[in-house]
C-alpha beads as a LAMMPS data file, in Angstrom:
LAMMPS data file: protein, C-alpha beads

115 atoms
114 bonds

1 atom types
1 bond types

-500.0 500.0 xlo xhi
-500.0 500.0 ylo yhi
-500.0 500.0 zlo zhi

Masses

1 110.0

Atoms # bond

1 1 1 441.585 182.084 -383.908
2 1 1 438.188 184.122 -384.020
3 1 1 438.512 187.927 -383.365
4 1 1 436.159 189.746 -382.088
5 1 1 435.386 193.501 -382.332
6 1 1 432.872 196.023 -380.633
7 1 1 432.356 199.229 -381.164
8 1 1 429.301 201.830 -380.945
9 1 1 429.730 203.083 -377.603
10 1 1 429.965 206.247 -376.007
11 1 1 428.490 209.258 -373.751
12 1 1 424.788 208.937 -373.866
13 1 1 422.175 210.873 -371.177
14 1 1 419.813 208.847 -369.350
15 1 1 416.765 207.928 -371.538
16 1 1 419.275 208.051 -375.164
17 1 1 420.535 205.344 -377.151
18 1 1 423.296 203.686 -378.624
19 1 1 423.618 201.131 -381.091
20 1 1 426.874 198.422 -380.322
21 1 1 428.248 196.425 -383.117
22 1 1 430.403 193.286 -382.878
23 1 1 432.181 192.013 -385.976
24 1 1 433.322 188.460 -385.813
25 1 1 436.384 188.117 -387.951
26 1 1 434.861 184.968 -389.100
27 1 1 431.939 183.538 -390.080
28 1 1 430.206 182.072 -386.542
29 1 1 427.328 184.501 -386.214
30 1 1 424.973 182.063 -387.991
31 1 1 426.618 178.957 -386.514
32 1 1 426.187 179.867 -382.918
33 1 1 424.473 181.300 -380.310
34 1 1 425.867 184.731 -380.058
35 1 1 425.625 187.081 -376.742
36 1 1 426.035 190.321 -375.021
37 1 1 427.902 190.821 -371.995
38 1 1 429.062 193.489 -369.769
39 1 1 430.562 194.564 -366.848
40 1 1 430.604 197.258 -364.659
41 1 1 432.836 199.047 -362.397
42 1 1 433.650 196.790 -359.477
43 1 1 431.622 194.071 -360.909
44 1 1 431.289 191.013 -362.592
45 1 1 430.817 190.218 -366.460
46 1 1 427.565 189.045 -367.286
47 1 1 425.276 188.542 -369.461
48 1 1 422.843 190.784 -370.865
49 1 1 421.271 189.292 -373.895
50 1 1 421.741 186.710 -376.480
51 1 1 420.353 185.267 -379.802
52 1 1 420.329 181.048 -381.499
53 1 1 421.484 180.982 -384.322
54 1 1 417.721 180.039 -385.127
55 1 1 416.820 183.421 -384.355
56 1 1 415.458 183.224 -380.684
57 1 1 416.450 185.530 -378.314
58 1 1 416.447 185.997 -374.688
59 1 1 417.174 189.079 -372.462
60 1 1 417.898 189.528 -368.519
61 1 1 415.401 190.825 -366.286
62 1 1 417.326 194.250 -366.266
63 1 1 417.354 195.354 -370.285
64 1 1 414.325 193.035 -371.514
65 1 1 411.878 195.860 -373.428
66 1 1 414.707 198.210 -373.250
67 1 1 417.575 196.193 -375.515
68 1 1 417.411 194.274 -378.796
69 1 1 420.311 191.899 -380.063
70 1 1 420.566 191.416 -383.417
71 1 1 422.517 189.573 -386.253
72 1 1 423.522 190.408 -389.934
73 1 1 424.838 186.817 -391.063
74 1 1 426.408 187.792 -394.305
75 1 1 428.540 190.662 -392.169
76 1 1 429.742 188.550 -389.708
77 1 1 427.907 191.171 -387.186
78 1 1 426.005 191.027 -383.747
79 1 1 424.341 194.330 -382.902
80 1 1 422.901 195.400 -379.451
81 1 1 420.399 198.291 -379.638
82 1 1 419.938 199.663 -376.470
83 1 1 417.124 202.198 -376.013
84 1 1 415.813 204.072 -372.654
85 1 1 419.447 204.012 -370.966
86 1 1 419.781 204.184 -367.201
87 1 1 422.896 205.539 -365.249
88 1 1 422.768 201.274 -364.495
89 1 1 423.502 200.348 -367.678
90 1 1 426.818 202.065 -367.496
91 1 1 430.061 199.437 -368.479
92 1 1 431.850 197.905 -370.441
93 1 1 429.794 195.729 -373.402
94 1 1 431.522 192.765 -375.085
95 1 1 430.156 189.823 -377.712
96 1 1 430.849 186.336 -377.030
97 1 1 429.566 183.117 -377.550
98 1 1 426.852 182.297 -375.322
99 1 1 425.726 181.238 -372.585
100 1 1 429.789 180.231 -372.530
101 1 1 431.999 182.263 -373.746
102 1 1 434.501 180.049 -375.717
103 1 1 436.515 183.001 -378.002
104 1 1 439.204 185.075 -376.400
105 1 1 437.277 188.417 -375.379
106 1 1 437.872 191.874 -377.499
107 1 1 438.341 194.908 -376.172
108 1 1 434.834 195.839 -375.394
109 1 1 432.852 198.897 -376.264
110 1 1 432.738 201.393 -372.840
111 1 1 429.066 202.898 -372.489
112 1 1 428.661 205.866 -369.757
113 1 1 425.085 206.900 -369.181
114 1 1 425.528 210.075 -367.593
115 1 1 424.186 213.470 -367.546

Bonds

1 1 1 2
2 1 2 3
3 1 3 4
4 1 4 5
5 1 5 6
6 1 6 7
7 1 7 8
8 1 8 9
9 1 9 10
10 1 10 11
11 1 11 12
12 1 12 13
13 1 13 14
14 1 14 15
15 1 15 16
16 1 16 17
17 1 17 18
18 1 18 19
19 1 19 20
20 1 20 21
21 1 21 22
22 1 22 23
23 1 23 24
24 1 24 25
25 1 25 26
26 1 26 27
27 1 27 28
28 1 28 29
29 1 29 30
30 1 30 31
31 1 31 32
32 1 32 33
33 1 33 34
34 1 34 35
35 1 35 36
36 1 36 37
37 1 37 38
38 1 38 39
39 1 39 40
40 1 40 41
41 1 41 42
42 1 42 43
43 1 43 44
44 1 44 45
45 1 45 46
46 1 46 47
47 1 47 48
48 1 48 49
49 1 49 50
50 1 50 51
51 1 51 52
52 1 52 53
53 1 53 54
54 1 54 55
55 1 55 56
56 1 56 57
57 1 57 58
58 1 58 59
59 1 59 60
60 1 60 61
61 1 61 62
62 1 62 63
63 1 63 64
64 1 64 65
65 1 65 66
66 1 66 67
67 1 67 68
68 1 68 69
69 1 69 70
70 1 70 71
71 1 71 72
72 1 72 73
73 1 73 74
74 1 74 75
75 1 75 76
76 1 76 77
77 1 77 78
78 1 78 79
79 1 79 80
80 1 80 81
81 1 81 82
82 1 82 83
83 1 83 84
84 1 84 85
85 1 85 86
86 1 86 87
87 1 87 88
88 1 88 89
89 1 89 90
90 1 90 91
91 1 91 92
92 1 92 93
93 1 93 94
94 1 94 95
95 1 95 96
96 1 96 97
97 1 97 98
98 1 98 99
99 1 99 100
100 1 100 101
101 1 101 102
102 1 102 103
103 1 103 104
104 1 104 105
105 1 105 106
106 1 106 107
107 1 107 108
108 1 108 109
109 1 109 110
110 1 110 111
111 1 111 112
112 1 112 113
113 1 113 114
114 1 114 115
């Protein structure tokens, strides 16, 4: 059974940045389409951003210019760098396979935008 573990987030003011990591426990990063998701308060999970395991990547309407997703096959790692934050981007980010999540979910890495 794959494990799956985020970390990286955290109190950032609006217009800061954070870097999320997700460590697969492993190796599927290279095999699969990989993906960040998140959900917010009183909302549903979805997702945000998500790379082939060719290299492609595609981003929703709401972080595309602001996010980058990432992978570092040989660590079993998908990173999200998230730059310009908005109060919006406030939840909770997880990794998954994508665009259907097929792994039990981790735990999730809780980003606030606030100031």
């Amino acid at each position: 059974q794959v494990q799956l573990v985020e970390s990286g987030g955290g109190l950032v003011q609006p217009g800061g940045s954070l870097r999320l990591s997700c460590v697969a426990s492993r190796s599927i990063v290279s095999d699969y389409t990989m993906g960040w998701y998140r959900q917010a308060p009183g909302k549903q999970r979805e997702l945000v951003a998500k790379i082939t395991s060719g290299g492609s990547e595609n981003y929703a309407d709401s972080v595309k210019g602001r996010f980058t997703i990432s992978r570092d096959n040989a660590k079993n790692t998908v990173y999200l760098q998230m730059n310009s934050l908005k109060p919006e981007d406030t939840a909770v980010y997880y990794c998954n396979r994508a665009p259907i999540a097929t792994i039990n979910w981790g735990r999730g890495a809780r980003v606030t935008v606030s100031s």
